[in-house]
C-alpha positions as CSV (number, residue, x, y, z in Angstrom):
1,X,111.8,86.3,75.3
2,X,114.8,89.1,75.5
3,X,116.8,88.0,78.2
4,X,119.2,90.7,77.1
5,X,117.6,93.5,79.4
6,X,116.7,90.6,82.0
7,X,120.7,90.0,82.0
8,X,121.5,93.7,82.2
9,X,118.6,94.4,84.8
10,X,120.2,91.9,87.4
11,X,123.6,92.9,86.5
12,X,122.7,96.5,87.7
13,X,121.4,95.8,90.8
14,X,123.9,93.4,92.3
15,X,126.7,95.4,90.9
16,X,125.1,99.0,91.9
17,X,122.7,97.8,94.6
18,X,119.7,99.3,92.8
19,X,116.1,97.8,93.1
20,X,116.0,96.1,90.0
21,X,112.2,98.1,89.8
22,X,114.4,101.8,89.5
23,X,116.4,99.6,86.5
24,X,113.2,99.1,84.6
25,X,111.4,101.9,84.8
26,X,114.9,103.8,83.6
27,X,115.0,100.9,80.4
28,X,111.7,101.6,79.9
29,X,112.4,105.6,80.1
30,X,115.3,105.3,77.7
31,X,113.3,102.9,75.0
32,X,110.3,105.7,75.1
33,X,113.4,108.6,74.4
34,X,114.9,106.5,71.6
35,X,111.4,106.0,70.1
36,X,110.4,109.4,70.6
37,X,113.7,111.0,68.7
38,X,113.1,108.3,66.2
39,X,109.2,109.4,65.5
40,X,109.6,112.6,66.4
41,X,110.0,114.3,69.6
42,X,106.3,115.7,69.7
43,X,104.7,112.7,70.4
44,X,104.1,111.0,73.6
45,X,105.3,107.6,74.4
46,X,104.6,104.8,76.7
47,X,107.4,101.3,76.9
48,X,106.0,98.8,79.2
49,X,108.4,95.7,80.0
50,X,107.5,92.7,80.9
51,X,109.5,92.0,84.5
52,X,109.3,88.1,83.9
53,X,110.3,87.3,80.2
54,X,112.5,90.7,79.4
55,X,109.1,91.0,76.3
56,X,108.7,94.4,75.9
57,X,105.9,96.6,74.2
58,X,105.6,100.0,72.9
59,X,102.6,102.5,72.7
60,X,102.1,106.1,71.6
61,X,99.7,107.7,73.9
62,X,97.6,110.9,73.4
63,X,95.7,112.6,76.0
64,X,92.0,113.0,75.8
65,X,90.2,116.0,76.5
66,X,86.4,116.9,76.3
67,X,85.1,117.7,72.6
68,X,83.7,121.4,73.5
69,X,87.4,122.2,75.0
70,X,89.5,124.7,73.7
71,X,92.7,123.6,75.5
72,X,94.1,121.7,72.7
73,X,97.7,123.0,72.8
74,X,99.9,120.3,71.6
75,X,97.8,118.1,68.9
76,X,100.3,115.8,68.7
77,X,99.9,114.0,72.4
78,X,96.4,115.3,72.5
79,X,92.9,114.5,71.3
80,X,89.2,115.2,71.1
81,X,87.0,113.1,73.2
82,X,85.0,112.1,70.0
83,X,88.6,110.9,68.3
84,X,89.7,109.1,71.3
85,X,86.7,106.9,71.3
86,X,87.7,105.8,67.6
87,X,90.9,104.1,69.4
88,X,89.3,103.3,73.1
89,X,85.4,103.6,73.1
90,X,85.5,103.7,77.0
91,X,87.9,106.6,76.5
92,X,86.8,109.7,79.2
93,X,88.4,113.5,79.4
94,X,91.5,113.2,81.4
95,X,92.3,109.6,80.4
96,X,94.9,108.3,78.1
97,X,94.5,106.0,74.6
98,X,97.3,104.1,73.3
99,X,97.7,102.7,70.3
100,X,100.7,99.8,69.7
101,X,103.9,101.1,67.7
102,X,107.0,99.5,66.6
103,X,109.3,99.4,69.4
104,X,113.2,99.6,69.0
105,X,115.9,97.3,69.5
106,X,116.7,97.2,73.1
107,X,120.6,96.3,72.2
108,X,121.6,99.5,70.6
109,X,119.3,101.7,73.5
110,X,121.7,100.0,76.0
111,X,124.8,101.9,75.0
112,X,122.9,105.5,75.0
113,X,121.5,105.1,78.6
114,X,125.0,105.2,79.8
115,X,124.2,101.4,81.2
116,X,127.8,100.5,82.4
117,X,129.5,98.1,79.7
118,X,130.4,94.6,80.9
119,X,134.1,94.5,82.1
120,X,136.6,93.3,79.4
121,X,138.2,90.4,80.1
122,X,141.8,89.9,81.5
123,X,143.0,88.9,77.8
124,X,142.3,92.0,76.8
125,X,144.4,94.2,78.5
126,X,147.7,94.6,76.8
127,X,150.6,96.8,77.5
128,X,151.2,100.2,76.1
129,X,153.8,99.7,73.7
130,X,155.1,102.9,76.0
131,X,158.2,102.2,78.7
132,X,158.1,103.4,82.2
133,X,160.1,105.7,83.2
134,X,162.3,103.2,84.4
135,X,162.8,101.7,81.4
136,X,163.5,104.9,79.3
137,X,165.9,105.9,81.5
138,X,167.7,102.9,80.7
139,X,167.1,102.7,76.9
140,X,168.4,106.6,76.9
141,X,171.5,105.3,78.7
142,X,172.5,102.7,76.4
143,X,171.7,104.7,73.4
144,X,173.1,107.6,74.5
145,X,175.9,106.2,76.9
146,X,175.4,108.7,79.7
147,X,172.8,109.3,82.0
C-alpha cells in the first residue's frame, strides 16, 4: 500500500480544490515521464494507480498495426500484428499490448511534478541574522556616534 501519493492526492485537492481524479491522472502522467526519460524517451508508457490503496503499476505499451502495413514509423511504440499476438493473442490493428515494467519510486517523482511541498513548520522559521532598518540605524549611531 503507498499511502504516500494517497496523502499527497487529498492534500491537493482540499488545499487547491482540484478533483482528486485531475491529481491522479497528473501522478500518473508524471510516473509515465520519469519512466520514459529513465528507459528512454522513444518508448510509450502507460502508469495506472490504484485510487483505493495508493498501489501503483507500470506498463510499456506498443501500438499494433496490421502485418501487410507499411506505416511502421516509430518501431519503438509500434508493432506488427503477428508480434503483438506473442504478448496479447487477442491483440487486433489499432489496439494496444502492454507488457509490465519496473515502475519508479513515486517519492522522488513528487518533487519534479512541481507537487507543492508540505509547509515547514513554525520552528523552522528563524530570523535573518540581518537588522531592519531600524535597527541599523541604530547600531550605525552608536558606532558611529552620529546619525
Amino acid at each position: 500500500m503507498n499511502k504516500e501519493i494517497l496523502m499527497v492526492v487529498d492534500a491537493v485537492s482540499n488545499e487547491k480544490g482540484v478533483d482528486k481524479e485531475i491529481i491522479f491522472e497528473a501522478i500518473e502522467a508524471a510516473l509515465a515521464s520519469a519512466t520514459r526519460k529513465r528507459h528512454g524517451d522513444n518508448i510509450d508508457v502507460r502508469v495506472a494507480i490504484d485510487r483505493h490503496t495508493g498501489d501503483y503499476d507500470t506498463f510499456r505499451r506498443w501500438k499494433v498495426f496490421a502485418d501487410d502495413s507499411t506505416e511502421l514509423e516509430e518501431p519503438d511504440r509500434e508493432l506488427r500484428l503477428e508480434d503483438a499476438r506473442d504478448i496479447n493473442p487477442e491483440a487486433e490493428p489499432d489496439d494496444y499490448v502492454e507488457e509490465p515494467m519496473e515502475s519508479i519510486a513515486f517519492g522522488r517523482i513528487a518533487a519534479q511534478t512541481g507537487l507543492p511541498p508540505r509547509p515547514p513548520s513554525r520552528s523552522s522559521f528563524r530570523r535573518s541574522g540581518k537588522p531592519s532598518g531600524r535597527r541599523s540605524l541604530r547600531n550605525s549611531r552608536s558606532v558611529s556616534g552620529r546619525w
